[in-house]
C-alpha positions in Angstrom: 0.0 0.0 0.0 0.8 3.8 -0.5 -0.8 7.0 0.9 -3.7 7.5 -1.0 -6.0 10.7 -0.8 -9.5 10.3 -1.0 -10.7 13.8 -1.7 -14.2 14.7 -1.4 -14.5 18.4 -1.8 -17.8 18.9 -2.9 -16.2 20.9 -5.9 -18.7 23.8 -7.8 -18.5 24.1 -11.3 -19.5 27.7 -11.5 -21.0 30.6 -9.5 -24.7 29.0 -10.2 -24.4 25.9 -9.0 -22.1 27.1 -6.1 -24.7 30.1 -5.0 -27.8 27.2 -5.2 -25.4 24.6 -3.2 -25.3 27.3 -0.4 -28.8 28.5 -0.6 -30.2 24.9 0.0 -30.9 24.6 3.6 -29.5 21.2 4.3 -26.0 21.8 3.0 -25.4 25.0 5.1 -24.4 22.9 8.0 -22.5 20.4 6.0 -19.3 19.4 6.4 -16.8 18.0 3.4 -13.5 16.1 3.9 -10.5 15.3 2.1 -9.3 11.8 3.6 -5.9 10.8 3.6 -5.1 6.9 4.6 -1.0 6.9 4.9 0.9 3.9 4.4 1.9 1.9 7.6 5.1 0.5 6.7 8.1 1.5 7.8 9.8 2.5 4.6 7.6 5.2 4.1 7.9 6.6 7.4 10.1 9.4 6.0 7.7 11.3 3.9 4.8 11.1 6.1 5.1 14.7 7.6 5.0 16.3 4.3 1.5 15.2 5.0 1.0 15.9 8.4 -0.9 19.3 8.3 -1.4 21.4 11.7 -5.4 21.7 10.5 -6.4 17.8 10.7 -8.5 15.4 12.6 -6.0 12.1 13.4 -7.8 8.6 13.3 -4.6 6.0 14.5 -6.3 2.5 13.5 -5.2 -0.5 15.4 -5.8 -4.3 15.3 -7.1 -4.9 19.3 -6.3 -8.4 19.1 -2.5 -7.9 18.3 -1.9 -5.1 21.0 -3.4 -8.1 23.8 -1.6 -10.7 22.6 2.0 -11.6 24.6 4.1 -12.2 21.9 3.0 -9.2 19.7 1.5 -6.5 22.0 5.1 -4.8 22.1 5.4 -3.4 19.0 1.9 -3.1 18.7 2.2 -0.2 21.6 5.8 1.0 20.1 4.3 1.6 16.2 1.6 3.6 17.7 4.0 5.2 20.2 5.7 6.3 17.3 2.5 7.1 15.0 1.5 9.3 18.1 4.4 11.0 18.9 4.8 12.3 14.9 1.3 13.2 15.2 2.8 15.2 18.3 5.5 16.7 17.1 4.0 18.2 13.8 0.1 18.7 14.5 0.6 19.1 18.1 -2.9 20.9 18.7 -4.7 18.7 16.4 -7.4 16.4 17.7 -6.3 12.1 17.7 -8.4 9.5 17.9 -7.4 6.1 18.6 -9.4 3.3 17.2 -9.6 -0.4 18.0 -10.9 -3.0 15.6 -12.1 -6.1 16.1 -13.7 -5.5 19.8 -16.0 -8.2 19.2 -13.1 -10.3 20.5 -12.7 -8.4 24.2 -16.6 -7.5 24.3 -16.4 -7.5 28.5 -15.9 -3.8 29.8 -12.5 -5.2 32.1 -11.3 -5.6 29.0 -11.9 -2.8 27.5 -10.3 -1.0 30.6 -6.8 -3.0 30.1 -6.2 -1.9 27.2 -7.1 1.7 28.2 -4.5 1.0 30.5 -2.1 -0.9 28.4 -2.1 1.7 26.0 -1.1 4.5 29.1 2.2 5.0 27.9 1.0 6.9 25.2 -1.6 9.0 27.2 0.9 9.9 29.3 2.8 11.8 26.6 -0.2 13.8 24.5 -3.0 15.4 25.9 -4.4 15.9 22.3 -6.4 12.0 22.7 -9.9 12.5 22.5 -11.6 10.7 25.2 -14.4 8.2 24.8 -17.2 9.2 27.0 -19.6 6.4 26.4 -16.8 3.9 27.6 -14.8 5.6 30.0 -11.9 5.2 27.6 -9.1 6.5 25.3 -10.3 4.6 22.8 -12.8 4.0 20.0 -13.6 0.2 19.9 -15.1 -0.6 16.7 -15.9 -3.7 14.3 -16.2 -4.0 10.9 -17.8 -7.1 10.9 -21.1 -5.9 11.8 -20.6 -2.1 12.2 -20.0 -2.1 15.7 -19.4 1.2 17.4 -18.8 2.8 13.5 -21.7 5.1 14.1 -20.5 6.4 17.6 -16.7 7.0 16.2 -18.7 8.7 12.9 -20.4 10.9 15.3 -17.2 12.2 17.3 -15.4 12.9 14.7 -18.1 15.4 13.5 -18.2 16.8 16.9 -14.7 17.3 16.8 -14.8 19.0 13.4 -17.4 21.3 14.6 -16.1 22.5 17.4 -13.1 23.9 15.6 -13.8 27.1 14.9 -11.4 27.3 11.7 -14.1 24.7 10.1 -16.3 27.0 10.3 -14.5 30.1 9.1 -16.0 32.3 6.2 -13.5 32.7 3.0 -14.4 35.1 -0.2 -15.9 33.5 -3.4 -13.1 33.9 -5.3 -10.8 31.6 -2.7 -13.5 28.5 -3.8 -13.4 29.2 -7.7 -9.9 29.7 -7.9 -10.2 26.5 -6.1 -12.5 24.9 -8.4 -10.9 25.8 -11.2 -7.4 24.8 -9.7 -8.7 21.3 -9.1 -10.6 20.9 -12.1 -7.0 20.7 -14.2 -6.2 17.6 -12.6 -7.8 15.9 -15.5 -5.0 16.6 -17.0 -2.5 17.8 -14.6 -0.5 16.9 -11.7 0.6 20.7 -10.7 0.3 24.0 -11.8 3.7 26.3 -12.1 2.6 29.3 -10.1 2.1 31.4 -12.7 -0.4 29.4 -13.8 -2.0 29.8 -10.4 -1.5 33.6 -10.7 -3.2 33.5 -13.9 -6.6 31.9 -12.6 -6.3 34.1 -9.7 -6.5 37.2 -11.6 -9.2 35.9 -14.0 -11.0 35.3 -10.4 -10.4 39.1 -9.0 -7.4 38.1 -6.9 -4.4 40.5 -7.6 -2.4 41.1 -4.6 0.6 38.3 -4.2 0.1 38.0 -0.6 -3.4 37.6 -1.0 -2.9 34.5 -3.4 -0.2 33.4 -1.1 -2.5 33.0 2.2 -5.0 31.2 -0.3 -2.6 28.5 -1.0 -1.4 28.7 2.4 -5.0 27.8 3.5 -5.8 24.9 0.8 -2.5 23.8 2.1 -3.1 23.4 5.6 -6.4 22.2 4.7 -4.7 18.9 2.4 -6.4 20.3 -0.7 -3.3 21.3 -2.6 0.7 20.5 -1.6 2.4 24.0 -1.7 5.5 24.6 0.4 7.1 27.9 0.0 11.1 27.5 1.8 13.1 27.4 -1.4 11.6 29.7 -5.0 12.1 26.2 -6.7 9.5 24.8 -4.3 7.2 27.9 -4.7 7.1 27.5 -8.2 5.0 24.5 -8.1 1.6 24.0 -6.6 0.8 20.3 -6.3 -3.2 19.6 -6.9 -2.7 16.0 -7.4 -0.6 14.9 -4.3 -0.9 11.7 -5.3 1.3 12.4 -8.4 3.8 13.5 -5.7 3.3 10.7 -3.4 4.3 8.2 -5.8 7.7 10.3 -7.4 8.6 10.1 -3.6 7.4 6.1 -3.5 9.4 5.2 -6.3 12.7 5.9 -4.7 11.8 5.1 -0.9 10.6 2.1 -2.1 10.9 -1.6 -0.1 12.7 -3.6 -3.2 10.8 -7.0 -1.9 7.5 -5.3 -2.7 7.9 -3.1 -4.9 11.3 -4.0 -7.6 12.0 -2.6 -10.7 11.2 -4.5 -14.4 14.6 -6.1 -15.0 14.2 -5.9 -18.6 13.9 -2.9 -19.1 16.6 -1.8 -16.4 19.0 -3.8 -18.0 18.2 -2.1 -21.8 18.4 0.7 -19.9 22.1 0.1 -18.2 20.8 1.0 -15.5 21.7 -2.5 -13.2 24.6 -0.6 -11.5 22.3 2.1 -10.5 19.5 -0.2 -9.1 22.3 -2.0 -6.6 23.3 1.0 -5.8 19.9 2.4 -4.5 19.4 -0.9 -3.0 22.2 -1.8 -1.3 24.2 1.6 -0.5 21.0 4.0 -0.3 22.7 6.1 -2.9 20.4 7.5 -5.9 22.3 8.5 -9.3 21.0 11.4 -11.1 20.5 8.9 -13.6 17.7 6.7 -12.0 16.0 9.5 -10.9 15.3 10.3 -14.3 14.2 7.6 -14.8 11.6 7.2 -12.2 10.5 10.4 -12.7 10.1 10.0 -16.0 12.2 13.1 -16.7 9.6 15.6 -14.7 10.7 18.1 -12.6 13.6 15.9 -11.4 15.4 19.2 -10.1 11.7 20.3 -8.2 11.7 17.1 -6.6 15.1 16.9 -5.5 14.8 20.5 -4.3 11.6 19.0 -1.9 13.1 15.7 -1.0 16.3 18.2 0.3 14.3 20.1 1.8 12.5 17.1 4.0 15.5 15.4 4.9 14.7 12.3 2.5 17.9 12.6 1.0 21.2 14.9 0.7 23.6 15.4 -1.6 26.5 12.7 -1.7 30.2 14.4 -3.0 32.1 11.3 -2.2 32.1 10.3 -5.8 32.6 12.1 -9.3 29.3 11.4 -10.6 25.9 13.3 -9.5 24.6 11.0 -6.6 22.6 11.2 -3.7 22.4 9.9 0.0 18.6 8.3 0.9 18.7 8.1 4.4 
């Protein structure tokens, strides 16, 4: 699996439909989402904050069963020690919800208490847990099976969006159709250059630099667009299909067992040296980064995966190589 973004943005075509869509009484109090399910494995552990936006609601999954069992209920608590703590460290103020599938198998409320207690550790070190009041617990205990506790968990994570005030803040018509439009060139697009973006801005009454600039600042934070603004390089692209950018970052963090290269065409590439290298010494030529990246803004992506740590230039040798930590 990858990190997939399920998007459901309740996008308006023009002013029209958008003005009707708000004048309809039971969409004024109706909230949209853009859900994001992140990979679990460890490899991609090291692009996960590029993802990790100050403005979301945190759901940490876990299977109930493994955290109670002897022999596996030790990293079952370290993974989502871990998972926690990142969720800590760069969305410290957002809400986290803990989740426990299959509670058909511990249906006795003693059991439901020793995991709330197994799982102190973590409570101990993040005040951000919302608590579940029906149970007297940290944790949501749900299952699939039959829809158990679904509807209660459904329910506090709407309260929890609604009592953050930024859900409900008011933002200009132009912010949503520049959005719209944005979006609506993922048909055929993976990201806009900036000027691009500057472009539909104007054609949407938005002139001023730092105005545009808090707009993608906003559909940022808010996991509709990627848009990081530390390096020009960086600024020049707005990302409105992250996954496009999820998988140029997949393809070299990549677990070889799961996920290897064709051999064929590697080796009418001459590009076998390369692959080992990658694989075996963490170090990524120029050249196979073309190639995974198909030749696309290989300098714009090495710029971001510089930026975030996933890799740094290597000078030890005298071609163009980098160090994948």
């Amino acid at each position: 699996k990858g990190m997939h973004p399920v998007f459901s943005l309740g996008t308006k075509r023009d002013m029209k439909e958008m003005m009707d869509r708000a004048n309809r009484e039971d969409l004024e109090d109706t909230v949209l989402l853009a859900l994001w399910d992140f990979a679990g494995q460890d490899v991609f552990y090291s692009m996960h904050h590029l993802f990790l936006t100050k403005t979301g609601v945190y759901l940490l999954v876990f299977d109930i069963r493994v955290l109670l069992q002897p022999d596996s209920g030790k990293d079952a608590l370290s993974y989502l020690t871990f998972w926690a703590n990142s969720i800590n460290l760069h969305a410290p103020e957002a809400p986290l919800l803990l989740a426990a599938t299959f509670c058909q198998s511990i249906e006795a409320k003693e059991s439901l208490m020793h995991v709330h207690k197994v799982l102190a550790p973590i409570l101990k070190k993040t005040s951000q847990i919302v608590q579940n009041e029906k149970h007297s617990v940290a944790f949501f205990p749900i299952d699939n099976k039959d829809q158990t506790g679904i509807g209660y968990l459904r329910s506090v994570i709407e309260n929890v969006l609604r009592q953050d005030n930024a859900n409900a803040e008011e933002i200009p018509v132009s912010w949503l159709l520049l959005l719209d439009e944005m979006l609506l060139s993922r048909r055929n697009r993976n990201y806009l250059h900036y000027s691009m973006v500057k472009d539909i801005a104007k054609r949407n009454g938005i002139l001023a630099a730092t105005e545009l600039d808090q707009i993608l600042t906003l559909f940022h934070d808010r996991g509709m667009v990627v848009h990081l603004t530390s390096t020009e390089a960086l600024k020049s692209i707005v990302t409105i299909n992250p996954q496009w950018l999820i998988n140029c970052l997949s393809s070299v963090i990549r677990d070889a067992s799961l996920h290897p290269f064709e051999i064929d065409e590697i080796h009418n590439l001459g590009l076998e040296k390369d692959v080992e290298l990658l694989f075996h010494q963490a170090l990524a030529s120029r050249d196979i980064l073309e190639y995974v990246w198909k030749n696309e803004q290989v300098d714009f992506l090495l710029n971001l995966m510089e930026r975030l740590m996933l890799l740094s230039p290597w000078g030890f040798d005298k071609n163009e190589c980098y160090l994948i930590p």
